[in-house]
N, C-alpha and C positions, 0 to 999 in steps of 0.2 A: 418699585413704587409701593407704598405705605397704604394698609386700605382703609377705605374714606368712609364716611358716616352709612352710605348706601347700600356697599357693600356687606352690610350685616343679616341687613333682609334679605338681601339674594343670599347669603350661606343657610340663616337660618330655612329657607322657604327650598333648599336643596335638600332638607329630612323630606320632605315631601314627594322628592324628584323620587329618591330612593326607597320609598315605600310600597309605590307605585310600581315600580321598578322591581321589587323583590314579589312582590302581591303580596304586601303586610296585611296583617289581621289588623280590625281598627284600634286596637288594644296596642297593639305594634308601632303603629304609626303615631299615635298619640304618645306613647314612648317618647320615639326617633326626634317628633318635634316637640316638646317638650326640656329634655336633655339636650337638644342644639341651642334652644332659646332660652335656657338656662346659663349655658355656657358663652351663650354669645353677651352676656352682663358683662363679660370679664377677658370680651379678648384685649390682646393690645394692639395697640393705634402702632407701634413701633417695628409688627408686623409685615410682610408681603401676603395679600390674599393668597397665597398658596402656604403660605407655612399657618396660616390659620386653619386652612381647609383639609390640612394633614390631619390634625389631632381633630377637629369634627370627623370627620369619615374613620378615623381609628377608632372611636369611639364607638360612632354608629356601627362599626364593624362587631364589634363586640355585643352588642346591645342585637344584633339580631341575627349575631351565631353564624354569621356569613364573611369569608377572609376577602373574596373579590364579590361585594356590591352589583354589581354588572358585566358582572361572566356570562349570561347571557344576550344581556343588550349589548355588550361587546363581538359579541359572535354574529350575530344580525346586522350588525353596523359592517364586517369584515363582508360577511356576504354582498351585501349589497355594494356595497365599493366594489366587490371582484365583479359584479354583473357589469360593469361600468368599464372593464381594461377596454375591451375589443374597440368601442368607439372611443377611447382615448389615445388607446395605439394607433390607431388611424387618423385622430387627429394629429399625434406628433408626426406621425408619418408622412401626412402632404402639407405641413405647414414651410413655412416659406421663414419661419425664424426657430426655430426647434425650442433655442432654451426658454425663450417670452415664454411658447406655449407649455412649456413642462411647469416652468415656473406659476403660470396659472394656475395648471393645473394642482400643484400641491398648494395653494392658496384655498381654491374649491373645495378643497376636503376638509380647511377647516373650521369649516362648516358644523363638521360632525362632535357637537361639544355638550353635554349634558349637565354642564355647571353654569353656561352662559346664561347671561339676563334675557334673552331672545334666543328663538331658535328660527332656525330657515329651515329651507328642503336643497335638499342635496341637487333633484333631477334640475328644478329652477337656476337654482345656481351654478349648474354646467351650462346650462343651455344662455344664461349670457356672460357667463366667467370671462370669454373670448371676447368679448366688446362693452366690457369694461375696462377703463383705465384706472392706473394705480392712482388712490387719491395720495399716497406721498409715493413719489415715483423716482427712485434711487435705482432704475431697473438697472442704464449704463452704465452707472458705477459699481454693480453686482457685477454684470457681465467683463466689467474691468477688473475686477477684485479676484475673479476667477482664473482669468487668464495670467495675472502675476502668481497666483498661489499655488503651493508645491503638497498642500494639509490642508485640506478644507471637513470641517467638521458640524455633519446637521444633527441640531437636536430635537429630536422629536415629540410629537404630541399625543393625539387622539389617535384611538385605535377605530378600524377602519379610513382615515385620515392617511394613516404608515402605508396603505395600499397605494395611495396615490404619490407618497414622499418614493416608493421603489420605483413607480415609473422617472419619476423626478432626478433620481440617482440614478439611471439609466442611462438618463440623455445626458448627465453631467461627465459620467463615464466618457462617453462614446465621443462628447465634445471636447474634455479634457483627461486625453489617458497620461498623460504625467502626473494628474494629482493624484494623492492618495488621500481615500474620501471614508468616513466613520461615518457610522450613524451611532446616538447615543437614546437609548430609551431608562424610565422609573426604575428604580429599584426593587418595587414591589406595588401591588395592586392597588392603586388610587385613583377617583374616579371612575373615568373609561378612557384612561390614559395607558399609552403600547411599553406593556414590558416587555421583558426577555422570550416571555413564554410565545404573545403575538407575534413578537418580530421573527422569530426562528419559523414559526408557522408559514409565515411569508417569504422564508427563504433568504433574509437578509444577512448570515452568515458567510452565503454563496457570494454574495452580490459587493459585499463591501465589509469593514472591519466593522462587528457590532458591539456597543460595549454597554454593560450596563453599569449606570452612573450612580447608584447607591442611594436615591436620594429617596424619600419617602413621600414627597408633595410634587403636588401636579404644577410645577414648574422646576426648572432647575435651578436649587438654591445650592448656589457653589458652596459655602461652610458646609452642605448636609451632603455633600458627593465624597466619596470613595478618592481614594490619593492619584489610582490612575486615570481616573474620569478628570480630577482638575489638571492632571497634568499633561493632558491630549487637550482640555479646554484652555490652558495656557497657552500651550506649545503650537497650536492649531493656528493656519494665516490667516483661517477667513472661519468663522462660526455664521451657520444658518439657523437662524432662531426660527421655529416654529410656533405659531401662536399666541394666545393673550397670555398663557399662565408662564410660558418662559418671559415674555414681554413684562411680564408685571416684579419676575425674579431677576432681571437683569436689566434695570432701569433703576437707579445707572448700573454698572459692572463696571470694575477694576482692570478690563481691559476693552481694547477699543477692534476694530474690525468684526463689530457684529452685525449680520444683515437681519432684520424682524421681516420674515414675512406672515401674516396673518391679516382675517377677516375680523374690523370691529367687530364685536358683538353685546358689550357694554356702556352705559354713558360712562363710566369711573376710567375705564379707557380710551375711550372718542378722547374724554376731557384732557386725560394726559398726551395725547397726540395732535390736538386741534383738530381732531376728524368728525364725522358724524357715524353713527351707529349703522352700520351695513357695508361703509368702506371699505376698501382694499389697501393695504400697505406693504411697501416697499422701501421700509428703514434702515439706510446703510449708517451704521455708528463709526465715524474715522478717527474721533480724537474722543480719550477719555473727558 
Protein backbone atom coordinates (compact mmCIF):
# COMPACT_ATOMS: atom_id res chain seq x y z
CA UNK A 1 0.00 0.00 0.00
CA UNK A 2 0.89 3.57 -1.07
CA UNK A 3 1.08 6.13 1.68
CA UNK A 4 -1.95 8.45 2.08
CA UNK A 5 -2.03 12.21 2.85
CA UNK A 6 -1.99 11.26 6.85
CA UNK A 7 0.69 9.50 6.91
CA UNK A 8 3.05 12.39 6.52
CA UNK A 9 2.36 13.93 9.76
CA UNK A 10 2.83 10.68 11.58
CA UNK A 11 6.62 10.40 9.84
CA UNK A 12 7.22 13.84 10.22
CA UNK A 13 6.03 14.03 13.95
CA UNK A 14 8.38 10.57 14.33
CA UNK A 15 11.69 13.29 14.37
CA UNK A 16 10.23 13.88 17.58
CA UNK A 17 9.58 10.27 18.68
CA UNK A 18 13.53 9.96 18.23
CA UNK A 19 14.62 13.08 19.89
CA UNK A 20 13.10 12.05 22.75
CA UNK A 21 14.43 8.96 22.39
CA UNK A 22 18.03 9.89 22.02
CA UNK A 23 17.80 12.96 24.74
CA UNK A 24 18.45 15.51 21.87
CA UNK A 25 19.49 18.86 22.88
CA UNK A 26 16.78 21.38 21.67
CA UNK A 27 19.01 22.50 19.06
CA UNK A 28 18.94 18.80 17.96
CA UNK A 29 15.70 18.15 17.88
CA UNK A 30 14.63 21.19 16.07
CA UNK A 31 17.18 19.93 13.56
CA UNK A 32 15.65 16.34 13.39
CA UNK A 33 12.25 18.07 12.70
CA UNK A 34 12.84 20.38 10.70
CA UNK A 35 14.93 18.35 7.99
CA UNK A 36 11.87 15.54 8.27
CA UNK A 37 9.54 18.28 7.43
CA UNK A 38 11.51 19.58 5.00
CA UNK A 39 11.86 16.33 3.33
CA UNK A 40 8.58 15.40 3.77
CA UNK A 41 7.53 18.41 0.75
CA UNK A 42 8.98 15.85 -1.61
CA UNK A 43 8.14 12.39 -0.56
CA UNK A 44 6.38 10.27 -3.25
CA UNK A 45 2.76 9.27 -3.30
CA UNK A 46 4.26 6.20 -5.36
CA UNK A 47 5.89 5.01 -2.18
CA UNK A 48 5.15 2.23 0.72
CA UNK A 49 5.23 4.07 4.25
CA UNK A 50 8.35 2.11 4.94
CA UNK A 51 10.40 2.89 1.99
CA UNK A 52 9.73 6.41 2.99
CA UNK A 53 10.66 5.97 6.50
CA UNK A 54 14.03 4.25 5.39
CA UNK A 55 15.62 7.42 3.92
CA UNK A 56 13.80 9.72 7.05
CA UNK A 57 15.63 7.59 9.72
CA UNK A 58 18.98 7.47 7.40
CA UNK A 59 18.89 10.67 7.45
CA UNK A 60 18.15 11.34 10.96
CA UNK A 61 20.79 8.78 11.60
CA UNK A 62 23.23 10.89 10.21
CA UNK A 63 22.12 14.30 11.56
CA UNK A 64 22.71 12.94 15.09
CA UNK A 65 25.80 10.77 14.80
CA UNK A 66 23.88 7.79 15.97
CA UNK A 67 23.90 4.42 13.44
CA UNK A 68 20.87 2.56 15.80
CA UNK A 69 18.30 5.53 16.92
CA UNK A 70 16.94 2.99 19.61
CA UNK A 71 19.72 0.77 20.79
CA UNK A 72 18.66 1.62 23.91
CA UNK A 73 14.79 1.68 23.71
CA UNK A 74 15.37 -1.48 22.11
CA UNK A 75 17.04 -3.00 24.85
CA UNK A 76 14.32 -2.17 27.48
CA UNK A 77 11.61 -3.12 25.07
CA UNK A 78 13.79 -6.97 25.01
CA UNK A 79 13.69 -6.71 28.70
CA UNK A 80 10.54 -6.30 29.43
CA UNK A 81 9.15 -8.87 26.82
CA UNK A 82 11.80 -11.56 28.66
CA UNK A 83 9.95 -10.54 32.14
CA UNK A 84 6.73 -11.69 30.35
CA UNK A 85 8.03 -15.65 29.11
CA UNK A 86 7.24 -17.45 32.52
CA UNK A 87 3.45 -16.45 32.51
CA UNK A 88 3.37 -16.98 28.83
CA UNK A 89 4.90 -20.42 29.05
CA UNK A 90 2.40 -21.34 31.27
CA UNK A 91 -0.18 -19.98 29.35
CA UNK A 92 0.80 -22.11 26.39
CA UNK A 93 1.21 -24.70 28.64
CA UNK A 94 -2.51 -25.36 30.16
CA UNK A 95 -4.18 -24.01 27.18
CA UNK A 96 -6.45 -26.30 25.73
CA UNK A 97 -5.58 -25.05 21.99
CA UNK A 98 -1.72 -24.29 21.99
CA UNK A 99 -1.45 -22.73 18.44
CA UNK A 100 -4.74 -19.91 18.87
CA UNK A 101 -2.78 -19.20 22.09
CA UNK A 102 0.81 -18.79 20.76
CA UNK A 103 -0.58 -17.23 17.94
CA UNK A 104 -2.09 -14.41 20.22
CA UNK A 105 0.47 -14.42 21.75
CA UNK A 106 2.92 -13.01 18.99
CA UNK A 107 0.06 -10.71 17.86
CA UNK A 108 0.40 -9.05 21.70
CA UNK A 109 3.82 -8.04 21.18
CA UNK A 110 3.00 -6.21 18.41
CA UNK A 111 2.09 -3.93 20.41
CA UNK A 112 5.59 -2.85 20.76
CA UNK A 113 5.94 -0.24 17.87
CA UNK A 114 7.43 3.28 18.08
CA UNK A 115 6.50 4.40 14.63
CA UNK A 116 2.80 3.72 15.15
CA UNK A 117 -0.06 6.56 15.17
CA UNK A 118 -1.09 5.16 18.68
CA UNK A 119 0.55 3.37 21.33
CA UNK A 120 -0.94 0.82 23.87
CA UNK A 121 0.74 -1.10 26.88
CA UNK A 122 2.07 -4.21 26.50
CA UNK A 123 0.77 -5.46 30.41
CA UNK A 124 -3.09 -4.24 29.11
CA UNK A 125 -2.78 -6.03 26.08
CA UNK A 126 -1.74 -9.46 27.50
CA UNK A 127 -4.06 -9.33 30.05
CA UNK A 128 -7.08 -9.39 27.36
CA UNK A 129 -5.02 -10.71 24.24
CA UNK A 130 -6.87 -14.17 25.32
CA UNK A 131 -10.41 -12.85 24.95
CA UNK A 132 -10.29 -11.07 22.16
CA UNK A 133 -11.40 -12.26 18.87
CA UNK A 134 -9.67 -11.69 15.60
CA UNK A 135 -11.56 -8.81 13.99
CA UNK A 136 -10.59 -10.49 10.40
CA UNK A 137 -10.35 -14.07 11.47
CA UNK A 138 -8.66 -16.44 8.95
CA UNK A 139 -7.24 -18.26 12.19
CA UNK A 140 -8.63 -21.93 10.42
CA UNK A 141 -7.33 -21.37 7.38
CA UNK A 142 -3.75 -20.59 9.12
CA UNK A 143 -4.04 -23.61 10.97
CA UNK A 144 -4.97 -25.41 7.59
CA UNK A 145 -2.11 -23.58 5.71
CA UNK A 146 0.27 -25.13 8.40
CA UNK A 147 -0.66 -28.47 8.35
CA UNK A 148 -0.19 -28.73 4.35
CA UNK A 149 3.17 -26.94 4.48
CA UNK A 150 6.50 -28.36 4.20
CA UNK A 151 8.60 -24.14 4.32
CA UNK A 152 6.87 -21.96 6.40
CA UNK A 153 8.50 -18.60 6.62
CA UNK A 154 7.94 -15.62 9.56
CA UNK A 155 8.86 -12.36 8.84
CA UNK A 156 9.63 -10.51 11.56
CA UNK A 157 9.00 -7.06 13.17
CA UNK A 158 9.67 -5.20 16.43
CA UNK A 159 12.25 -5.80 18.61
CA UNK A 160 11.07 -7.00 21.92
CA UNK A 161 7.87 -8.19 19.78
CA UNK A 162 10.78 -11.27 18.34
CA UNK A 163 10.70 -12.36 22.11
CA UNK A 164 7.29 -13.39 21.85
CA UNK A 165 7.52 -14.40 17.66
CA UNK A 166 10.45 -17.39 19.56
CA UNK A 167 7.75 -18.62 21.82
CA UNK A 168 5.56 -18.47 18.71
CA UNK A 169 8.10 -20.70 16.84
CA UNK A 170 8.23 -22.96 19.48
CA UNK A 171 4.87 -24.08 19.61
CA UNK A 172 4.81 -24.25 15.62
CA UNK A 173 7.94 -26.48 16.01
CA UNK A 174 6.54 -28.73 18.48
CA UNK A 175 3.10 -28.77 16.61
CA UNK A 176 4.63 -29.19 13.23
CA UNK A 177 8.16 -30.92 13.23
CA UNK A 178 7.94 -31.74 9.47
CA UNK A 179 8.06 -28.14 8.61
CA UNK A 180 11.05 -26.37 8.17
CA UNK A 181 10.53 -22.93 9.68
CA UNK A 182 12.91 -19.42 8.92
CA UNK A 183 12.62 -16.57 10.63
CA UNK A 184 13.60 -13.42 8.52
CA UNK A 185 14.63 -10.02 10.36
CA UNK A 186 16.03 -6.03 8.65
CA UNK A 187 19.08 -5.70 7.23
CA UNK A 188 20.33 -3.22 9.31
CA UNK A 189 19.05 -0.89 12.15
CA UNK A 190 15.65 0.88 11.32
CA UNK A 191 13.35 2.07 13.73
CA UNK A 192 13.14 -0.53 16.61
CA UNK A 193 12.85 -3.21 14.27
CA UNK A 194 14.87 -6.97 15.26
CA UNK A 195 17.93 -7.36 13.12
CA UNK A 196 20.49 -9.87 13.04
CA UNK A 197 22.14 -8.50 16.12
CA UNK A 198 18.72 -8.91 18.40
CA UNK A 199 17.59 -12.09 16.97
CA UNK A 200 21.13 -13.94 17.75
CA UNK A 201 20.77 -12.39 21.17
CA UNK A 202 17.63 -14.33 21.52
CA UNK A 203 19.06 -17.33 20.44
CA UNK A 204 17.20 -17.73 17.17
CA UNK A 205 19.94 -19.27 15.31
CA UNK A 206 19.47 -22.36 17.85
CA UNK A 207 15.79 -22.49 17.33
CA UNK A 208 15.12 -22.12 13.63
CA UNK A 209 17.05 -20.95 10.29
CA UNK A 210 17.55 -17.08 10.77
CA UNK A 211 18.17 -15.07 7.79
CA UNK A 212 18.79 -11.65 7.27
CA UNK A 213 16.83 -10.24 4.40
CA UNK A 214 19.03 -7.06 3.37
CA UNK A 215 16.43 -4.80 3.39
CA UNK A 216 16.89 -1.43 4.76
CA UNK A 217 13.08 -0.32 5.73
CA UNK A 218 10.91 -1.37 8.36
CA UNK A 219 8.93 -3.58 6.40
CA UNK A 220 9.92 -6.08 3.87
CA UNK A 221 10.20 -4.54 0.39
CA UNK A 222 10.93 -7.50 -1.70
CA UNK A 223 13.00 -5.33 -4.67
CA UNK A 224 15.37 -4.11 -1.50
CA UNK A 225 15.97 -7.94 -0.10
CA UNK A 226 19.25 -9.73 -0.76
CA UNK A 227 18.63 -12.74 -3.58
CA UNK A 228 18.55 -15.42 -0.73
CA UNK A 229 15.97 -13.65 1.31
CA UNK A 230 13.57 -13.51 -1.93
CA UNK A 231 14.27 -16.70 -2.83
CA UNK A 232 13.25 -18.49 0.70
CA UNK A 233 10.32 -15.59 0.29
CA UNK A 234 9.30 -17.33 -3.07
CA UNK A 235 10.08 -20.65 -2.47
CA UNK A 236 8.35 -20.61 1.06
CA UNK A 237 4.46 -22.49 1.39
CA UNK A 238 3.13 -20.31 3.84
CA UNK A 239 4.91 -16.57 4.84
CA UNK A 240 3.82 -15.31 8.33
CA UNK A 241 3.75 -11.65 7.98
CA UNK A 242 4.24 -9.75 11.10
CA UNK A 243 2.91 -6.39 11.55
CA UNK A 244 1.60 -3.16 9.84
CA UNK A 245 5.16 -2.28 8.24
CA UNK A 246 5.42 -5.74 6.40
CA UNK A 247 1.50 -5.38 5.90
CA UNK A 248 1.89 -2.01 4.38
CA UNK A 249 5.16 -3.74 1.95
CA UNK A 250 3.27 -6.54 0.82
CA UNK A 251 -0.28 -5.38 -0.07
CA UNK A 252 -0.45 -6.59 -2.57
CA UNK A 253 2.71 -8.98 -3.23
CA UNK A 254 3.35 -11.02 -6.26
CA UNK A 255 2.79 -14.10 -4.38
CA UNK A 256 -0.04 -15.38 -2.59
CA UNK A 257 -0.15 -17.64 0.75
CA UNK A 258 0.68 -14.81 3.02
CA UNK A 259 -0.91 -14.85 6.48
CA UNK A 260 -0.71 -10.88 8.16
CA UNK A 261 -0.82 -11.19 11.61
CA UNK A 262 -0.81 -7.80 13.30
CA UNK A 263 -2.53 -5.22 15.86
CA UNK A 264 -4.06 -2.11 13.93
CA UNK A 265 -2.48 0.65 15.06
CA UNK A 266 -3.23 3.32 12.30
CA UNK A 267 -6.27 4.81 10.60
CA UNK A 268 -4.16 4.59 7.06
CA UNK A 269 -4.34 0.87 7.85
CA UNK A 270 -7.83 0.14 9.83
CA UNK A 271 -8.90 1.94 6.29
CA UNK A 272 -7.02 -0.52 4.14
CA UNK A 273 -8.38 -3.46 6.14
CA UNK A 274 -11.98 -2.32 6.95
CA UNK A 275 -10.90 -2.54 10.73
CA UNK A 276 -10.98 -0.08 13.39
CA UNK A 277 -7.77 1.09 15.10
CA UNK A 278 -6.90 -1.37 18.12
CA UNK A 279 -8.07 -4.57 16.00
CA UNK A 280 -6.67 -7.83 15.87
CA UNK A 281 -5.98 -9.47 12.33
CA UNK A 282 -5.74 -12.59 11.12
CA UNK A 283 -5.21 -12.09 7.16
CA UNK A 284 -4.73 -15.31 5.21
CA UNK A 285 -3.93 -13.95 1.41
CA UNK A 286 -4.83 -17.41 -1.00
CA UNK A 287 -4.99 -15.87 -4.52
CA UNK A 288 -2.76 -13.14 -5.85
Amino acid sequence: MKIAQECVGCIVNQSLKVAHAIEASLELEAKLFHTVQQMSQSFSFSLTPPEIAADVYETMAQIALKADLYDEVKAQSTQKARSFIPFLQDKIKNSDDKLLTATKIAVAGNVIDLAAEVAFDLQEELDKIFHTEFAHNDFEALREALREAKNVTILGDNVGEHIFDYLFIEVLQELYPHVHFSYMVRGNPIINDVTMKEAKEAGFEKLCELIDSGVNTPGFVYGRANAYAQKVFDEADLVISKGMGNYECLSPSHRASICFLLKVKCSVVAASLNKEVGDIVCKLVKEV
